[in-house]
N, C-alpha and C positions, 0 to 999 in steps of 0.2 A: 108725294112731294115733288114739285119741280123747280128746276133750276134752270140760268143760260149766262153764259160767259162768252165775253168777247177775247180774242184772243190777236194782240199786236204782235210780232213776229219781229226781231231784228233785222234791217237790213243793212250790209255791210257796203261802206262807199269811199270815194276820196275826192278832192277836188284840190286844185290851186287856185289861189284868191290873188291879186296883185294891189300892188299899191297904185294912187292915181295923184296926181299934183305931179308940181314942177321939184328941179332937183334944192335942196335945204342946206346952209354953209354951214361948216362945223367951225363954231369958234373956239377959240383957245381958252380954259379956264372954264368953258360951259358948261360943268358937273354938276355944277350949287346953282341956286336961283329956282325959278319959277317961271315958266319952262325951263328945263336944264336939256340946255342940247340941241341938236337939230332931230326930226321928230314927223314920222311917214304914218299915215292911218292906212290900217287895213281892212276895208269891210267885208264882213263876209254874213250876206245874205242867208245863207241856208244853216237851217236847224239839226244840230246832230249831238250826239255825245263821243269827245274824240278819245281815239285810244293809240292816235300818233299822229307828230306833228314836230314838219320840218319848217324853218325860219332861213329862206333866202334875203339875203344884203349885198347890196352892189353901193359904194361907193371909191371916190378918190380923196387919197390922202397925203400928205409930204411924209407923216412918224407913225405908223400905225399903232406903234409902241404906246402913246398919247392917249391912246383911243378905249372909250367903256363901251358897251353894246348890250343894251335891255331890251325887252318885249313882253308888253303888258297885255294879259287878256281882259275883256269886256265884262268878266268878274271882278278884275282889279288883281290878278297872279300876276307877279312878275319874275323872270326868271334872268339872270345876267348871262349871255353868250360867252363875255370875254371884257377881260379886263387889261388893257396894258400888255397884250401879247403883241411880241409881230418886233419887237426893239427896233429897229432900222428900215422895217423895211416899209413900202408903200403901201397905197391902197388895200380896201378889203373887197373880195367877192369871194363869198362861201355861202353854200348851202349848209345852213346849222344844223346837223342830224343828230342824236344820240345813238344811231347806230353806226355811223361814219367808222373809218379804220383810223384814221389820223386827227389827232386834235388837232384846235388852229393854231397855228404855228409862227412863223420868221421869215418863210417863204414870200417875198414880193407876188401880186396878186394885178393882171394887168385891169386898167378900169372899163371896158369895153366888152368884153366878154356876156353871154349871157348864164346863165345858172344852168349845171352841168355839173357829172360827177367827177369831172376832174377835181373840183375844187368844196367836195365835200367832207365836210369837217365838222368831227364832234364841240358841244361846247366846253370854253375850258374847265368848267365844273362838270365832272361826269352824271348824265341822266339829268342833266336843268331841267330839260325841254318835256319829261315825265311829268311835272308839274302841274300841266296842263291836263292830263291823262284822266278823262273821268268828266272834266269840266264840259258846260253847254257852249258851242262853239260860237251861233250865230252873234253879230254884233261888230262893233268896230276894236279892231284890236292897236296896237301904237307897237312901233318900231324905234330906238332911240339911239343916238349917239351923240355922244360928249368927248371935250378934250380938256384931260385936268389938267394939264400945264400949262405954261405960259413962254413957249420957245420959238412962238412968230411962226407954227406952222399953219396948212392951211386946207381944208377940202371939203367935198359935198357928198351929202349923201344923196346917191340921183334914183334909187329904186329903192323897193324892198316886197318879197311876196311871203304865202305861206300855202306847205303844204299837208291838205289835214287830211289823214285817213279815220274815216267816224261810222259810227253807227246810229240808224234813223230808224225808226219805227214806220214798220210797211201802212200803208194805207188804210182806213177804217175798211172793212167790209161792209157790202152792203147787198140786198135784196135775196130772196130764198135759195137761189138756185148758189148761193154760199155756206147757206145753214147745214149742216149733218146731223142727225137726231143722236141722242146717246143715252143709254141707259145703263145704271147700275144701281148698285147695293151702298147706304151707307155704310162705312164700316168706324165707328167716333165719328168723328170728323169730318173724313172725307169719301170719296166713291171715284172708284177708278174704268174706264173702262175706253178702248181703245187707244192704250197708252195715254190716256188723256188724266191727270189729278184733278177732281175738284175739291176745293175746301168749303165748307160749310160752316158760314159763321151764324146764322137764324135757323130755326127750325126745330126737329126734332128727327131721333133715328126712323126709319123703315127703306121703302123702295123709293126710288128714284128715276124720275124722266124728265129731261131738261131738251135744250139748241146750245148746240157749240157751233161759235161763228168763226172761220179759218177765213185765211189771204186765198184765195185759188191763186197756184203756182203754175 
């Protein structure tokens, strides 16, 4: 009997993606409605399965305290960064981590700054941003901000990026000088030989000679 199996390989990678458009006003009371808020897309091009992911936000604000902050993936997960943190103080620029040492806090935040770990901050619900963990990344994803009251404050959201570290599937293989021969023994099910499992779902037991197809590294 023979067999051959293709074998994808993970490979581990990261990128930041950024936001493109001009800066969005945060109006007052813009929680409710259709669109609720001011509201950045993020595309992100490349195909991966992510197993972390940071959510930088730059904007200015008069009450930060005011302020809700979501991010929706291209599945439609949404996770809320922070709700009504920050009481008095101004604007937000934070890199949203789940690993971060400090949640977001009351600290005033200058609006000009670029994204940096001085101002890296867990969300205020511990592990939000795990959410995403598992999910396909490619696609546009949406950045949000609203202000539920109504106290005549005022500001824009002028940026917003995201940082994914994900895993991709190595390249198909292609042509002989990729193939390895292998041979073994069923043993039920499967046949083992160079570290290598095959399972065997047709057939029947005896000997076994197949192509195993690897990545050359």
């Amino acid at each position: 009997m023979s067999f051959s199996a293709v074998f994808s390989e993970a490979v581990a990678a990261s990128g930041q993606y950024n936001s493109t458009g001009s800066a969005q006003s945060i109006v007052d009371e813009s929680c409710t409605g259709t669109p609720s808020g001011a509201a950045m897309t993020v595309n992100v091009p490349t195909g991966g399965t992510i197993t972390d992911i940071d959510v930088g936000v730059r904007a200015t604000h008069t009450y930060r305290g005011a302020l809700d902050v979501f991010v929706t993936s291209p599945q439609g997960t949404t996770a809320t960064l922070a709700e009504g943190v920050g009481d008095g103080a101004v604007n937000m620029h934070a890199r949203f981590n789940d690993e971060a040492g400090t949640v977001i806090g009351g600290s005033t935040h200058p609006s000009t700054s670029s994204y940096d770990s001085t101002f890296n901050r867990r969300p205020e619900s511990a592990g939000a941003l795990a959410a995403f963990d598992g999910e396909e990344m490619a696609g546009n994803w949406t950045i949000r901000i609203c202000d539920f009251d109504a106290y005549g404050d005022s500001g824009q959201l002028l940026s917003a990026h995201l940082h994914i570290t994900y895993t991709a599937a190595a390249p198909a293989p292609t042509g002989s000088q990729q193939c390895a021969s292998l041979t073994g023994a069923w043993s039920g099910s499967t046949a083992t030989s160079g570290g290598i499992t095959v399972t065997r779902t047709l057939g029947t037991s005896g000997g076994a000679h197949g192509v195993v197809h690897r990545p050359i590294r």
